[in-house]
N, C-alpha and C positions, 0 to 999 in steps of 0.2 A: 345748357351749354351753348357758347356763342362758336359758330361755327366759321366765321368770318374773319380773317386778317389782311390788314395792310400788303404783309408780303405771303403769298402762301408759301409754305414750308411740307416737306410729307409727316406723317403726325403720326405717335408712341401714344397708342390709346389704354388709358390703363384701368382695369377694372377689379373692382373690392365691395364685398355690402360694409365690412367694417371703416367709415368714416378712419380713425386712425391709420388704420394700414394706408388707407387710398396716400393718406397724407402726408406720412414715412416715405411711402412710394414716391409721392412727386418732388419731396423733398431732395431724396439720396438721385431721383433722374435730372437736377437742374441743370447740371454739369451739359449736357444735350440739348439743352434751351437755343443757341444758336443758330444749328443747326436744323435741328426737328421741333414741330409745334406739340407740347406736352399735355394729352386730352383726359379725362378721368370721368368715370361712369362709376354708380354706386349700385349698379344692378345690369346682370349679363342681358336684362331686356331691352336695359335703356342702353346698353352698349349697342345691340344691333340695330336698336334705332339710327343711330349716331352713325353705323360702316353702310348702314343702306342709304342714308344723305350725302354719306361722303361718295360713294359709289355713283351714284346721281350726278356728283357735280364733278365728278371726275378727278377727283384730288386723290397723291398717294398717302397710303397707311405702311410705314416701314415696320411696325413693330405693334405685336399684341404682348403686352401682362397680364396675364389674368390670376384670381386667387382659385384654389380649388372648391374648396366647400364655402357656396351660395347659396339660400335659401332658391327653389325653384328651377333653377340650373347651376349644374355642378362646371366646373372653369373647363372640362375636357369637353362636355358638351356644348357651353360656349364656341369655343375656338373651333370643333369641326362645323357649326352655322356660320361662323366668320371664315373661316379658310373659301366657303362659296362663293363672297363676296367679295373677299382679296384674298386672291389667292398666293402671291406672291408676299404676302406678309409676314414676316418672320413672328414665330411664335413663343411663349414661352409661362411656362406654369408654376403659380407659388406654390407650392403644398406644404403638409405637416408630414412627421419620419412615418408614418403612419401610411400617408397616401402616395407610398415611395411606388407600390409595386403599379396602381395604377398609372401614377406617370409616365414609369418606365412602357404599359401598354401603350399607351397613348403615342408613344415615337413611332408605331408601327401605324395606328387607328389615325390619328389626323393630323401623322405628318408634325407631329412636335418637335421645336430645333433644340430648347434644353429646358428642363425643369429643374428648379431651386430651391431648397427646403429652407422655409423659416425658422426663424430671423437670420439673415444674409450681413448681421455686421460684423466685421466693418466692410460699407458697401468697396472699399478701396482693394482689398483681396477679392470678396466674395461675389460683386455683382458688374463694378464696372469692366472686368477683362472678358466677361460674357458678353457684355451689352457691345462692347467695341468691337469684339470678335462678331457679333450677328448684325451688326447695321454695317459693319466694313464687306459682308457677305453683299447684303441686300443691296448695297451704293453699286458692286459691281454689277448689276442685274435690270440696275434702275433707270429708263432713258425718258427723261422729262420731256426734250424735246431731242429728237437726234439730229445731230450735229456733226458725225463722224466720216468714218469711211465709209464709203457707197458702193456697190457690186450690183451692174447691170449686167444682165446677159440672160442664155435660153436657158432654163431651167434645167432640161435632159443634155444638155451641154459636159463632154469630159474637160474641159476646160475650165469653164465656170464652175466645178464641181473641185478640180485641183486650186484655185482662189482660194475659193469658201473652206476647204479643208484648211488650208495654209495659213488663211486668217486666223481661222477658230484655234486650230491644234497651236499656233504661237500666241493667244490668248487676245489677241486686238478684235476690240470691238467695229462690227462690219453691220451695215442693214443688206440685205438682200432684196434686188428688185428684178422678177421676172418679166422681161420686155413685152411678150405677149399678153400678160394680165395687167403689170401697173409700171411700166415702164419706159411706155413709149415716150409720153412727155419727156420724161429727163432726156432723150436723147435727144428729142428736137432743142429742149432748153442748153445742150451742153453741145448739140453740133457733132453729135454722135452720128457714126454712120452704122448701121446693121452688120457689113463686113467688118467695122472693127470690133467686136464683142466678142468675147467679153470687155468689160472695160471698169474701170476703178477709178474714181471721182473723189477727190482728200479736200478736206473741210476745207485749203486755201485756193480751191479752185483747179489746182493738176489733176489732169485725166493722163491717167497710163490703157491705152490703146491694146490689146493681146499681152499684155505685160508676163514677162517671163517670172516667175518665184524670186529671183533674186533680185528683179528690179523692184519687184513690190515690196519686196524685203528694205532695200534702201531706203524709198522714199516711206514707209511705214517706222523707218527708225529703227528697222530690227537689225545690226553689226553683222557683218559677214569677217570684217576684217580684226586680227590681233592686235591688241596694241603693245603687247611687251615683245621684247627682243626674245627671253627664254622666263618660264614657268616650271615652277615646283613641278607642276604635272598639270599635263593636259588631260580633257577625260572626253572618250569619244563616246558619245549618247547620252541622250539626256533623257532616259526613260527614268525607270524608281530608285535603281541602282544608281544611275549617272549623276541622279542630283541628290543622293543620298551622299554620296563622295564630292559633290559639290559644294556642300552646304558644312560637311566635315572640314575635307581640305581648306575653306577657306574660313572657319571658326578658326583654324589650329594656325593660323598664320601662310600658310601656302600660299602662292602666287597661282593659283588657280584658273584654269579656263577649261570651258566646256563646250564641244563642239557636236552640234545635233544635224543631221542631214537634210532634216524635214520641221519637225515639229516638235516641240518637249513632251512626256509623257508616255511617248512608247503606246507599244498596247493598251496598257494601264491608261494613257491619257485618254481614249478613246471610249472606255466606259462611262457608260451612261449611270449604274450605280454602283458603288462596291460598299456594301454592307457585313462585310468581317474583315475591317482592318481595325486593329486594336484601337481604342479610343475614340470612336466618331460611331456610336450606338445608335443614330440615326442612318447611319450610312454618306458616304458620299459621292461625288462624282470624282470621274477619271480627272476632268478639268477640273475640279478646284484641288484634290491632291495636289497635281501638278502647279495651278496658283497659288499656293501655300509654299509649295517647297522652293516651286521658281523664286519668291519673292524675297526667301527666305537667306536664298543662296546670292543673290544678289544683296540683297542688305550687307552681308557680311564680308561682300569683296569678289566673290567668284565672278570671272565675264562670262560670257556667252556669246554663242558665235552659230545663225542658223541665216538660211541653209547653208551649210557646208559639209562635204562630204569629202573624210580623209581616204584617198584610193592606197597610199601605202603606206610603211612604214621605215626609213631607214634611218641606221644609226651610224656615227659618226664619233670614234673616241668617249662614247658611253652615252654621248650627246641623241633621243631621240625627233629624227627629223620625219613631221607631219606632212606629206605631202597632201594637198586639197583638191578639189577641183575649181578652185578660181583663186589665184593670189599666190605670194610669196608662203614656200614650205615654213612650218609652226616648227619652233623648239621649244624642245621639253626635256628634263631630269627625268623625267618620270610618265608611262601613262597606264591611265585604268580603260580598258574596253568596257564597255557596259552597252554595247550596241544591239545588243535584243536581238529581235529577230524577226523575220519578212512572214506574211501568213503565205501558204502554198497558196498556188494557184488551180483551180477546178477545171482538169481537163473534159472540158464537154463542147459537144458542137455550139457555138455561136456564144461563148459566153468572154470572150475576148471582143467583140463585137459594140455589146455595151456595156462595156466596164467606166464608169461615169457618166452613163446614160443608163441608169436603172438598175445598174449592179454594182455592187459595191464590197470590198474586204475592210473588215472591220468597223470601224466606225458608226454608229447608228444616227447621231446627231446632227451631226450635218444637214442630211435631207430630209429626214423625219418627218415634218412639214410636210413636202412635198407628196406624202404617202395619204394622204388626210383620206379614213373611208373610203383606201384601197384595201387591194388585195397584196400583204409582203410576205414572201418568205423565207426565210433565214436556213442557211445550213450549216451542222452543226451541233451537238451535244453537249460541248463547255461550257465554262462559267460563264464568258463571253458572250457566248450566243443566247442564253437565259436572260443576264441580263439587258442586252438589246432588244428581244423578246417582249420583253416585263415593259422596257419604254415604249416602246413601236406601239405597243396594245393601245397607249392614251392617242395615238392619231390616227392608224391605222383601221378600218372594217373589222378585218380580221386577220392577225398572223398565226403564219403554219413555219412549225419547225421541222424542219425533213432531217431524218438521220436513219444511219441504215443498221442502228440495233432496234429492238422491240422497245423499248423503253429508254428514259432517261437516268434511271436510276445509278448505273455506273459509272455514269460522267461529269453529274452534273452536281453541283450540293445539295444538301436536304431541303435549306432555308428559299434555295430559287426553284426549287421540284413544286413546291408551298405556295408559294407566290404567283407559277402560271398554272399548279391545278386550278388555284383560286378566282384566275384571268379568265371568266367566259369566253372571250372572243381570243383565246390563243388554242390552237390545236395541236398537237405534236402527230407528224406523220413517220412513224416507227416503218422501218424495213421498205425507206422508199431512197430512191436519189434524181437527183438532174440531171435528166440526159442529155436536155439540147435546151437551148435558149430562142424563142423567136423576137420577130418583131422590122420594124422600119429604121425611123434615126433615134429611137429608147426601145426600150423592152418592153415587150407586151403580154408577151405569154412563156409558159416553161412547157416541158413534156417534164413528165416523171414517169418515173419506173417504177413497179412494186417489183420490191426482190422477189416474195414468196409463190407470185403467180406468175410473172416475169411474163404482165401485159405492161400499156404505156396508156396515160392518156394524158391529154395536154388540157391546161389550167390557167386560167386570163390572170397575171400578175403587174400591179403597179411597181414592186422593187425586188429586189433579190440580196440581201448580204449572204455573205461568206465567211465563216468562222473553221475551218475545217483545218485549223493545224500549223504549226509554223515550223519552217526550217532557219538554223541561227544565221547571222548576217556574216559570213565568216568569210566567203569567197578571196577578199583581197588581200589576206592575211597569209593563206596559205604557202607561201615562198618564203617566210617569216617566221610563225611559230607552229609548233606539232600541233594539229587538228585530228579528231578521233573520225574515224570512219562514216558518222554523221555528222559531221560536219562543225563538232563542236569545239570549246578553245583546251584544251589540256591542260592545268595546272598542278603546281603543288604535288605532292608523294606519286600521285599519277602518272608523273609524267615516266620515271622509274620503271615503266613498263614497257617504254618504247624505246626501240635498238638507237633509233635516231639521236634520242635526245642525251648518252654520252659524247656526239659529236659535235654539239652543241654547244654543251654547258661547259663552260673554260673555269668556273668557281670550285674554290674548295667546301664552300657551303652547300647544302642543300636548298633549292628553290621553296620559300616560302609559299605555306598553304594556298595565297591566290595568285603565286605567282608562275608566270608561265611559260616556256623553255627558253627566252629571251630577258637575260637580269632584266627589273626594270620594268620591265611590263606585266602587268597586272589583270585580271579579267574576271568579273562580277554580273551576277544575274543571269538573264538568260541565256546568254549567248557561251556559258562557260559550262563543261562538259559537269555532271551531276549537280547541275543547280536545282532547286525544288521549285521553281517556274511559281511561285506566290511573290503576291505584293512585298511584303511582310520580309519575307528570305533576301531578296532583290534590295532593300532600304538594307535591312545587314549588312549582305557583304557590300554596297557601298561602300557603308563606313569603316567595314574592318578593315578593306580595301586600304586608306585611307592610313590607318592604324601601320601598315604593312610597307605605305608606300614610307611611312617613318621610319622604318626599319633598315629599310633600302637607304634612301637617301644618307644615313649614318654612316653608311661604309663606303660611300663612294667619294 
């Protein structure tokens, strides 16, 4: 095989001992020819010959084929020796109906993206909405040479730590450059001064200097401001629910917009994996959920509007009026709340301190890196904190999950109880908490508590996340619609139980299942009193949301 082209391209290595197949194979991938260089091996030996020259020379590999049954090595064995070598290569297994149940293992063993049972004709159904679906994965992931947006500043920075979130969670690709390790050049090259850091450097040469979320917002392209005069419905958050009603509303013809205060995804956006949401047997991440449905909802007409944050709500001859915190009040027909919910915060001495300097709620991603063969520990029982757990483990020495039952068993699912028995280096510390946080300008260490002897001793830690619980986003609401004692939204038959909500309701109807003591308004997911707090529940009532807001809009 000649290894060599005029232009290089990243290359779809495709491997068969049956000559025929290989041939079928490159035949039905030409369609990709432009694009990607199309390589073929007639033996999984002579294929890793082939990914250890190309690893050598430094060229990418976007995509492995393999067939299953090879004389000498089987395709599953193949591909975990090649995932070493590229790891970032999207993968994917021919088999016979026979070799179903192994495939299926194989998404767990090495990270398989899909398997496809022969013969796949016609490749127009069968193989090309796969192949486009996993090279469109792998292009966003892919940085030949970067060229993008640039993030200088201190590492343990609350600052640089609100950027890098703001970047990642609204989905813009950013490098990260810590000025103490590989940084300093750029600022002598760009005239940077130390006092101004953080700072943000865009491919056309503007430097934003301390730049505020919304000014990054602008110059990154991401809308703060509406463009229509009034919308079918506004929807405030854009977590599972928000862009589940996003992606509805604006299928069904709606004049749609969606307004997120921070970043898309919610909680949800913040997982690092979520492995039982129907459909995606691999698992996914919180970020490509969220890049899927964001993409999805724009394709179809819905705006989007971050950061922005609605502080009230008034209405006006049925007309609701959005007030924000920067720009002329949004109108709307119609709105869905889907605004989830804030994680508590851990009352302990010093942990306000570094909060973006080594402590962190939610999120694992972000800093991950930064934890390389330290010490982190996470607190928390949920699914959440499992799976940042389960990520953290690939950078991290070693993480400890502190919670203060004996076990995980009651909180946490079977499938990620599985997952960090199986993590050597993750420990679960049962019947302990954080009592105090130390340290200088980051965290350096924790004290912990055992409940059971209720002595303390202190523990050198590189990061701390924070999973311990969320209360709903409801606060500004409250002068507006009935909120339950916790703080949540009261909708639908419910509402029936509160003296209040006769004084309210002027309809001769009853308020619809999700809607809530104000015609009109609407509220879905987490933030809405009896929601079942899952991915899965939250993409529902989006939609039914949606369904509901048709209802509405008919009578008025």
């Amino acid at each position: 095989m000649n290894l060599t082209e005029a232009k290089i391209k990243p290359i779809m290595l495709l491997v068969d001992d049956d000559p025929q197949v290989l041939a079928a194979i490159r035949r039905d991938v030409r369609r990709y020819r432009k694009e990607y260089r199309v390589m073929g091996a007639g033996s999984a030996d002579e294929a890793l010959e082939v990914l250890e020259e190309l690893k050598q020379r430094g060229e990418p590999v976007a995509m492995l084929i393999s067939d299953q049954r090879m004389p000498r090595m089987s395709g599953v064995d193949f591909l975990e020796k090649a995932r070493l070598l590229h790891p970032q290569a999207k993968r994917l297994l021919l088999t016979a109906y026979a070799d179903t149940e192994v495939a299926i293992q194989a998404i767990n063993d090495v990270r398989l993206d899909y398997y496809l049972m022969k013969p796949w004709d016609p490749p127009e159904e069968k193989i090309y909405p796969v192949l486009d679906e996993l090279l469109f994965d792998w292009q966003l992931t892919f940085r030949p040479d970067f060229r993008g947006i640039r993030v200088v500043g201190f590492q343990w920075s609350p600052k640089s730590h609100a950027l890098k979130d703001f970047l990642s969670g609204n989905l813009v690709p950013y490098r990260w450059f810590d000025v103490e390790r590989d940084g300093a050049s750029m600022l002598e090259e760009h005239g940077i001064d130390h006092s101004a850091l953080p700072a943000v450097i865009f491919e056309d040469g503007t430097i934003l200097e301390k730049p505020t979320l919304n000014a990054l917002a602008s110059q990154a392209g991401i809308s703060s401001t509406a463009k229509q005069d009034l919308y079918d419905v506004a929807i405030v958050g854009a977590g599972p629910a928000g862009l589940a009603a996003a992606v509805y509303g604006a299928s069904e013809g709606l004049r749609t917009l969606l307004i997120e205060r921070h970043s898309p995804g919610g909680q949800a956006g913040t997982s690092s994996r979520i492995e039982n949401y129907l459909g995606f047997p691999a698992g996914l991440s919180g970020a490509e959920l969220t890049r899927r449905a964001l993409t999805q909802a724009r394709r179809l007409g819905a705006e989007l509007l971050a950061p922005q944050e609605v502080q009230r709500i008034e209405i006006q001859q049925g007309i609701k009026l959005l007030h924000v915190s920067e720009g002329e009040p949004i109108r709307a027909k119609s709105v869905i709340l889907s605004a989830g919910v804030d994680y508590r915060r851990l009352e302990a001495e010093g942990i306000e301190n570094f909060t973006g300097a080594g402590i962190y709620y939610g999120s694992a991603a972000t800093e991950a890196a930064a934890c390389q063969d330290g010490e982190v520990y996470i607190i928390g029982g949920g699914n959440s904190a499992g799976q940042a757990a389960v990520y953290l483990s690939r950078f991290a020495g070693r993480v400890h999950i502190v919670i203060r039952r004996a076990d995980l068993g009651d909180t946490m699912s079977a499938y990620l109880i599985q997952q960090i028995d199986e993590t050597p280096n993750i420990t679960v510390l049962g019947r302990n908490v954080v009592s105090a946080a130390r340290g200088d300008d980051r965290l350096a260490s924790l004290e912990l508590l055992d409940l059971d002897s209720d002595t303390t001793r202190s523990v050198e830690a590189t990061a701390l996340y924070i999973f311990i619980g969320a209360r709903p986003y409801t606060d500004w609401l409250a002068d507006v619609l009935i909120i339950d004692s916790r703080g949540f939204v009261v909708t639908g038959p419910d509402l029936s139980g509160h003296d209040v909500f006769r004084t309210q309701w002027k309809l001769d109807r009853p308020p619809l299942s999700l809607e809530s003591s104000q015609p009109g308004i609407f509220a879905a997911g987490d933030m809405r009193a009896g929601a079942m707090n899952r991915v899965a529940s939250a993409v529902g009532e989006g939609s039914m949301a949606v369904k509901l807001v048709h209802e509405y809009l008919a009578t008025v």
